[in-house]
C-alpha positions in Angstrom: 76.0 -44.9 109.5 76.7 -48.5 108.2 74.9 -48.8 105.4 74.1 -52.0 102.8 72.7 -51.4 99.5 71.1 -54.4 96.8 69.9 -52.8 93.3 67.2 -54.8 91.2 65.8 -54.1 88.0 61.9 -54.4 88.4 62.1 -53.0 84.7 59.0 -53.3 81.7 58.3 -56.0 79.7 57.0 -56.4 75.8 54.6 -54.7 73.7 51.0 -54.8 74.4 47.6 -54.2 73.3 45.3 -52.7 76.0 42.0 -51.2 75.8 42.6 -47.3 76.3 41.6 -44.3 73.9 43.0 -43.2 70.8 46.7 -42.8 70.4 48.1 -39.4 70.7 50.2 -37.4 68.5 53.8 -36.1 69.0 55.7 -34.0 67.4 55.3 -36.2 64.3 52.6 -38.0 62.5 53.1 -41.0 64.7 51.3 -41.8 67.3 52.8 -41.3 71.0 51.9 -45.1 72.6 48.2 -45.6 73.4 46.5 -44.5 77.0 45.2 -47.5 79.0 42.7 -47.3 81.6 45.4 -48.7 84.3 47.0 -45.6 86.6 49.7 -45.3 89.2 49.0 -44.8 92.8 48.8 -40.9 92.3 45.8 -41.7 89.3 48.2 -41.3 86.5 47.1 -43.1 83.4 49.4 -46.1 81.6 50.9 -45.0 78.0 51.6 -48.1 76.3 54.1 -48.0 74.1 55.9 -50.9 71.9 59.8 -52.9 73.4 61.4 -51.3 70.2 60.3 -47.7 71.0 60.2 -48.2 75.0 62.4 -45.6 77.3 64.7 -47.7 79.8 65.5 -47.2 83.1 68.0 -48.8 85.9 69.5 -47.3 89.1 72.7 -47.5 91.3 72.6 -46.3 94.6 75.3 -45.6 96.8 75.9 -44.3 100.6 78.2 -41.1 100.8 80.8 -40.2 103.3 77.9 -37.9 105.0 74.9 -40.6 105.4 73.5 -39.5 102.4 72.9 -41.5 99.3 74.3 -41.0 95.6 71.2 -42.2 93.1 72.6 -42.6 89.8 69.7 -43.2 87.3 70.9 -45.3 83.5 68.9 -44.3 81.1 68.3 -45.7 77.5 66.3 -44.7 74.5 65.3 -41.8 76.6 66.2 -37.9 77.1 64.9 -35.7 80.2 62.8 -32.2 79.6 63.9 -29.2 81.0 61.6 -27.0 83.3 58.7 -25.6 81.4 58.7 -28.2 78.7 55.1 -28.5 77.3 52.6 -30.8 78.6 52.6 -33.1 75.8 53.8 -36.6 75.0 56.4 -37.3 73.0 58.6 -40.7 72.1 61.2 -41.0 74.6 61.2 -37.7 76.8 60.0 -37.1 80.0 61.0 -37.2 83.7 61.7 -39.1 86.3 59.6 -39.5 89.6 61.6 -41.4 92.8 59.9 -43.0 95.3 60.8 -44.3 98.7 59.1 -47.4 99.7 56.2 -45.8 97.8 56.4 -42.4 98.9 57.1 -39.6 96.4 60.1 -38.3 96.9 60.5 -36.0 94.1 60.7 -35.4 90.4 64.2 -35.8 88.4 65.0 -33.9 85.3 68.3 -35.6 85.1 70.2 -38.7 86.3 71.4 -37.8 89.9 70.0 -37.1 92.5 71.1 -36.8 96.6 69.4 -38.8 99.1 69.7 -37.0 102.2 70.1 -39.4 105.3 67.2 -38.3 107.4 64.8 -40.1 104.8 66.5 -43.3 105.4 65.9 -44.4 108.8 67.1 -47.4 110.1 66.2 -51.0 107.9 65.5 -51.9 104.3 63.8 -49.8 102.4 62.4 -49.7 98.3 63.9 -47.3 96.1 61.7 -47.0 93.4 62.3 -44.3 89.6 59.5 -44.0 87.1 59.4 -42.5 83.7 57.1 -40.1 82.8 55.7 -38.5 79.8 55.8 -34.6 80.3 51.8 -34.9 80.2 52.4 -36.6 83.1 51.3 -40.2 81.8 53.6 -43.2 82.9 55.5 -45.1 80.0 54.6 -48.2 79.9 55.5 -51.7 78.1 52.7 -54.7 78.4 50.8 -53.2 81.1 53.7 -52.4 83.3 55.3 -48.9 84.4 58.5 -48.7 83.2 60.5 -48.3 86.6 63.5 -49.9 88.4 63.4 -50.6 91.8 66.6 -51.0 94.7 66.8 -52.3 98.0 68.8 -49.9 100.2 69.6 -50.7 103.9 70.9 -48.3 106.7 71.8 -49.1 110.2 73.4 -47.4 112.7 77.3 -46.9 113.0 79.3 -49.7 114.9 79.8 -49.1 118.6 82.7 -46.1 119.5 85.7 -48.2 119.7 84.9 -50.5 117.2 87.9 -52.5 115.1 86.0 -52.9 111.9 85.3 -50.1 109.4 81.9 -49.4 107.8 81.4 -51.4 104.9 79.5 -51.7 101.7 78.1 -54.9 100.4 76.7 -56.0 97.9 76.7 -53.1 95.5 74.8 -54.2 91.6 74.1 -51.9 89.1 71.4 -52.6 87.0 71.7 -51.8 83.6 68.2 -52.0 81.4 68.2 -55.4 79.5 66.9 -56.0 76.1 64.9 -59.0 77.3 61.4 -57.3 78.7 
């Protein structure tokens, strides 16, 4: 399988104010972000918090010898919870949803994860990872999921016989940026 893949950073931006209840508390006196009335596709609610205190996120993905795909998530200001971690905010922990072309694909509690080729059919598809709060809120900066989004494209394998090898083009990694 020939495979292209183009990484972009869809990323957050700023600090906000947004209509939404109450902050919550963490593990500390301070509050965890505020909850906004804006969800995600699944109904999950928006917690706001400021670009100083913000998790980061980027992705690399890359094809693998077997048609499958190394994701590679780059995370900063932001640690993932274990199984069975409590259902409660807190500053900078959480998890990781993945999407494909706005399917969910599954939850991450770490950075890597294996694509398997039979999810990729042939063309371009959207690669999309979310953070989380473990109450299952989305972290958010201005109104805006914190997310990173690649462009990955397969196609089929040149013609038996063929001169050229399989090639990958194109290949960015996006690191998070300080500018939201």
């Amino acid at each position: 399988m020939l495979a292209v893949c183009v990484l972009l950073l869809t990323g957050s931006a700023g600090c906000g104010s947004g209509g939404g209840e109450e902050p919550e508390v963490g593990d500390s006196a301070t509050p965890v972000g505020k909850l906004l009335e804006d969800t995600d596709d699944e109904g999950r609610r928006y917690r706001e918090v400021d670009a100083e205190r913000a998790p980061e996120v980027g992705v690399e993905v890359q094809p693998e010898a077997d048609d499958s795909w190394d994701v590679r998530l780059t995370v900063r200001d932001f640690r993932f919870s274990p199984e069975g971690t409590e259902a409660k905010a807190v500053a900078g922990r959480g998890v990781a949803h993945l999407f494909l072309d706005g399917d969910l694909l599954t939850l991450l509690r770490g950075p890597r994860y294996r694509l398997p080729a039979g999810l990729v059919p042939r063309g371009t598809h959207q690669l999309t990872v979310r953070l989380y709060a473990d109450d299952d809120t989305v972290w958010a900066v201005d109104g805006e999921p914190v997310e990173s989004t690649a462009d990955i494209t397969a196609s089929d394998a040149e013609p038996t016989g063929a001169t050229q090898p399989e090639t990958v083009e194109g290949r960015t990694v996006t690191e998070p940026t300080a500018d939201r």
